[in-house]
N, C-alpha and C positions, 0 to 999 in steps of 0.2 A: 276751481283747483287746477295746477298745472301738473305738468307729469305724463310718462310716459304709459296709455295701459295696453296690456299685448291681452287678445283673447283667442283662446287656444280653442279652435272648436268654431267654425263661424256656419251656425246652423240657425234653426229659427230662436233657439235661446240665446246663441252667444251672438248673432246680429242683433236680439232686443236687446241684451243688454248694451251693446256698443253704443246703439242709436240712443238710451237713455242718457250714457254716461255723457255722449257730443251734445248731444242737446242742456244738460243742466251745468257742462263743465265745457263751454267751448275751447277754451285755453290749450285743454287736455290734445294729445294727439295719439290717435288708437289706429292701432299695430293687429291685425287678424292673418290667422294660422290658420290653414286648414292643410287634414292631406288629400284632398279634393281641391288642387290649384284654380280649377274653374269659379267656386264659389268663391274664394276671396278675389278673384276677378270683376265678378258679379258685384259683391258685395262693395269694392271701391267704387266700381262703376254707379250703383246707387246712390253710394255716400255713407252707407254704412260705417265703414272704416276710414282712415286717412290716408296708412300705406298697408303694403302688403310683406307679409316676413317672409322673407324667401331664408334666412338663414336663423334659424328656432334659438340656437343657442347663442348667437350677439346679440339677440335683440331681449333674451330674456334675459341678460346681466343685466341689462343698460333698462331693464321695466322699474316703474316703482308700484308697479298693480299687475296680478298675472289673476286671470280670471279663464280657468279649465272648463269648457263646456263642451266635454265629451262623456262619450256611453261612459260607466261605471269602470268600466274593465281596462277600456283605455286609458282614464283618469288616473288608474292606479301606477300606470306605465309611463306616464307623463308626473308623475311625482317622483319617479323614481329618479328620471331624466336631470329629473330641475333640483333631485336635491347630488348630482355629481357637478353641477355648473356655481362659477363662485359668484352667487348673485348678489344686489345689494341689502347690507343690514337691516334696512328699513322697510326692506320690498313689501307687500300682503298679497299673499297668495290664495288664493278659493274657490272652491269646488263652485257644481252647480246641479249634482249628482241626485238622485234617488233614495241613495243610501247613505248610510253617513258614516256606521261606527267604523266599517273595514275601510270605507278613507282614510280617516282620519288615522287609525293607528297606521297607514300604510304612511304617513308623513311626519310622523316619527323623527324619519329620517332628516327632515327639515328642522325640527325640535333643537336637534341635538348641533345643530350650527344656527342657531338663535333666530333664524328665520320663521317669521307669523306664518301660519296658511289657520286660516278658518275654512271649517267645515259651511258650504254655504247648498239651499235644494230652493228658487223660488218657484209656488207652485202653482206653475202656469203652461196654459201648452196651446196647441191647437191642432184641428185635422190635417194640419198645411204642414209643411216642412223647408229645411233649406234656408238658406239667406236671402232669399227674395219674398219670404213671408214674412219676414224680420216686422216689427213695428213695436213704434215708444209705447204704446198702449197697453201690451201686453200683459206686463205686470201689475197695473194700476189696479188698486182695493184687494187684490192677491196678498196672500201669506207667503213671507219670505222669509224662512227659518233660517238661525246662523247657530253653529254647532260648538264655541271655540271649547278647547279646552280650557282647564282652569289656572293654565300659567300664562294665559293669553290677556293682557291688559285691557281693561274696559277703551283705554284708550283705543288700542290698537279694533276695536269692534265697529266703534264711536267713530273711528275715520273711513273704516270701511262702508257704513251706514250712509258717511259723506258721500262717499263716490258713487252710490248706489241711491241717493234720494229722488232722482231723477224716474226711477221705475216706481214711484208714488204708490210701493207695496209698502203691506204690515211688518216691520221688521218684529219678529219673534226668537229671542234665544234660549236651548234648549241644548241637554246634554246629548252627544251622538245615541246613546242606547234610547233615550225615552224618541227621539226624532223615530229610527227604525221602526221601533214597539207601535208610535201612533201612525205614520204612514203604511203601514203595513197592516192595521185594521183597516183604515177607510180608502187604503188606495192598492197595495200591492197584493193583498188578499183577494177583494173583490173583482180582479182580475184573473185570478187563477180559475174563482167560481164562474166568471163569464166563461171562460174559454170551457171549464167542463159543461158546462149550460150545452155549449155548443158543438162541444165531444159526441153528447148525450143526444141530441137531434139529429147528429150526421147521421150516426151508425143507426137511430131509430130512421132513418128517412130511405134506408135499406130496402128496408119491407113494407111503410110507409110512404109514397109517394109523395102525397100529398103536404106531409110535412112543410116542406122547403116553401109550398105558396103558404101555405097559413101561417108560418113562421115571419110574414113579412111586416109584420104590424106591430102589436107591444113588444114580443120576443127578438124580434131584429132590435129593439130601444132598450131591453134592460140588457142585452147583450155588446151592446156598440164596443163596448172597450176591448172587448174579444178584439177587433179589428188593430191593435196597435202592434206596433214593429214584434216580431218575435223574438228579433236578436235583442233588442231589450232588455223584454223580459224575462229571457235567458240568464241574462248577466245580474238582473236586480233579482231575480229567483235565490242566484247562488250566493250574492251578496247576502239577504234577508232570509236565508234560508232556517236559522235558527228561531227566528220569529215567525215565520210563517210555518214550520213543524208544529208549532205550541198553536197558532189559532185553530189548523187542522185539526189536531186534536179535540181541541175546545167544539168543532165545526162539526164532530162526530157524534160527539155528545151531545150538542143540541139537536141533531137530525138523530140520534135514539130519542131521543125523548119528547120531536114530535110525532115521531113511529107508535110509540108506546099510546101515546094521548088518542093517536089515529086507530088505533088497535084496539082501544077499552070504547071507541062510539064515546068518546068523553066528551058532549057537546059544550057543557059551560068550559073546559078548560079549552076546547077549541076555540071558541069566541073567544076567550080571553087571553091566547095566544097571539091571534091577530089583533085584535084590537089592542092591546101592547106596544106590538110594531108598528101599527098604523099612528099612536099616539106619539109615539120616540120620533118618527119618520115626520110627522106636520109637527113636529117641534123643532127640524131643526130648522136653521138660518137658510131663507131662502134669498137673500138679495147676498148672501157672502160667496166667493172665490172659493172653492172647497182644491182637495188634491186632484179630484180629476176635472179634467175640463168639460164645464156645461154649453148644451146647446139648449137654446130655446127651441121648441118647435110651435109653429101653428098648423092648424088644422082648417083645414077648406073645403066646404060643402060644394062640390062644384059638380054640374052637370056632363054627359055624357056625350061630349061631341068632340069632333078634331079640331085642334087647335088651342083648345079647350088654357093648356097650360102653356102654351106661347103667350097666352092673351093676361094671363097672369104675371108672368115672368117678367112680359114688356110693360105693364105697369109700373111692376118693381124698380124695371131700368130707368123709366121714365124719372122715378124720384128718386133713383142714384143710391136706393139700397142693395146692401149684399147681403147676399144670399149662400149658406154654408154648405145647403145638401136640398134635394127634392123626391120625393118618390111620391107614389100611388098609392092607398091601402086597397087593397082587395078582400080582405074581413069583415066590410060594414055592408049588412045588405040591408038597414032600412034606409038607405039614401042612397043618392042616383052614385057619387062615387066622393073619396077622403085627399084629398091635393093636401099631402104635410110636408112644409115648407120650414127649414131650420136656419138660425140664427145665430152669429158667436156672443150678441151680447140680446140684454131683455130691451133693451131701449129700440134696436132696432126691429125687434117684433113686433114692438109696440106700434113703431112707423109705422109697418110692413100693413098690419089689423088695420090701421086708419086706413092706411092707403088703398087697400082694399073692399073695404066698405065707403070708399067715394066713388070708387070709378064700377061698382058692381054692386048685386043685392045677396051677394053669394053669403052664408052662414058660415062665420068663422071662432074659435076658440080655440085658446093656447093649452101648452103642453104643461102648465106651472102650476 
């Protein structure tokens, strides 16, 4: 496909997507915005993009693809923008947002001068940031929701699908409200619970010392997401806020009633509380792309001396695997010491385990 596409936003989403769209649509020639002039610097310089928009509103007439991948908040302000500029009738416009429904009414505005914008969130990410993270891979086996409304022509969906087959994501379409409603159970929610998780440790770690080193093991893993941008999710808080009042709710309810269960000594319904979850939880899809970004982790029985993890590391480099994160466990006392070693994807753990049990006798098992 030919055509001009501008992406507004050239961070580690809006550099994959560029990079997808040049690789499956060379023809195509992509136009990156940022208001960080640096990264679209960067970003040509990589190859990312083809030029650099120095002037937003010429180049967004003259677009026939405008792909917004900025915070939520921004997105709304960049719609605003684009629906006082006389762009072409044909153009499609798309998010790449968190939230969908208060986009999408916010482009309204576009509706009413017959300009498409689809509601678009593909759910992908990673620890990394910035346009020099950017990579075609990103999306690959990832769920890529499109939100159109319903005066949006299959067509017009069907060609945005085109321009976007290159990120070899699940294209999934859904109304903005049920998008909200589902990512805000499995992603926007369990986010807020990390962060209290870890409200709830500071202030115990007060009179508690010890806290903060015991903390460095499971708790530091089912908390990780605590660790994302706060401005974020600031802004998807306030977006999603009507859905995530109602899980709340829902969240209060289930912690009375396993207070209550904990308060009667009610041992079969305590077993049969967890074992519930535990049964829901190994059900679900474990090789699929979920809303938040997975890391594999491995685990390494490694012995107690200096060097110890240089000599692991320089293996890994030796076979040109990457590596996401490393740390120490200090919670395991019946081994000499826990080297956990994480991964963006399972195939490279998988390397990392063989790799490791060639060149050592060290006892290894994954996080899966």
């Amino acid at each position: 496909m030919k055509g001009r596409v501008l992406v507004i936003g050239l961070g580690l989403i809006g550099g994959s997507l560029a990079l997808c769209i040049k690789k499956r649509h060379p023809e195509a020639t992509l136009i990156g915005f940022d208001i960080n002039l640096e990264q679209c610097r960067l970003g040509k310089m990589l190859g990312v993009i083809d030029e650099i928009c120095v002037n937003l509103e010429e180049e967004a007439v003259n677009a026939d693809l405008i792909l917004i991948s900025t915070p939520v908040i921004e997105t709304e302000k960049m719609i605003e923008k684009l629906c006082e500029l006389p762009l072409k009738q044909d153009v499609i416009i798309s998010d790449a947002g968190s939230t969908k429904e208060a986009i999408v009414l916010k482009a309204r505005c576009l509706k009413e001068k017959n300009i498409t914008f689809i509601g678009g969130h593909p759910m992908a990410g990673s620890h990394k940031s910035g346009v020099a993270a950017a990579k075609e891979i990103l999306f690959e086996n990832a769920f890529y929701l499109f939100t159109p409304e319903p005066h949006i022509s299959h067509d017009k969906v069907d060609l945005l699908k085109s321009w976007l087959e290159g990120t070899r994501a699940k294209f999934i379409t859904i109304s903005p409200e049920e998008h909200d409603y589902l990512t805000g159970v499995i992603s926007h929610f369990p986010h807020v619970i990390a962060a209290s998780l870890v409200h709830q440790a500071e202030q115990t770690s007060r009179d508690h010392q010890l806290i903060t080193r015991l903390a460095a093991g499971g708790f530091r893993d089912i908390t990780r997401i605590a660790s994302s941008s706060p401005a974020m999710w600031k802004d998807i808080s306030l977006h999603n806020k009507k859905v995530l009042l109602s899980l709340l709710d829902r969240w209060k309810d289930e912690m009375d009633k396993f207070s209550k269960i904990l308060s009667d000594n009610n041992e079969e319904q305590l077993f049969d509380y967890f074992a519930e979850a535990k049964n829901f939880r190994d059900d679900l899809p474990s090789k699929e792309k979920g809303a938040i970004p997975a890391f594999y982790d491995l685990f390494v029985d490694v012995p107690d001396y200096p060097g110890v993890i240089s000599e692991i590391t320089g293996y890994l480099a030796k076979e040109r695997i990457s590596i996401t994160n490393i740390r120490i466990l200090e919670t395991r006392e019946d081994i000499n010491g826990v080297l956990v070693i994480s991964f963006q994807t399972e195939a490279d753990m998988a390397k990392a385990e063989e790799c490791i049990q060639r060149y050592t006798n060290y006892g290894t098992s994954t996080g899966l």
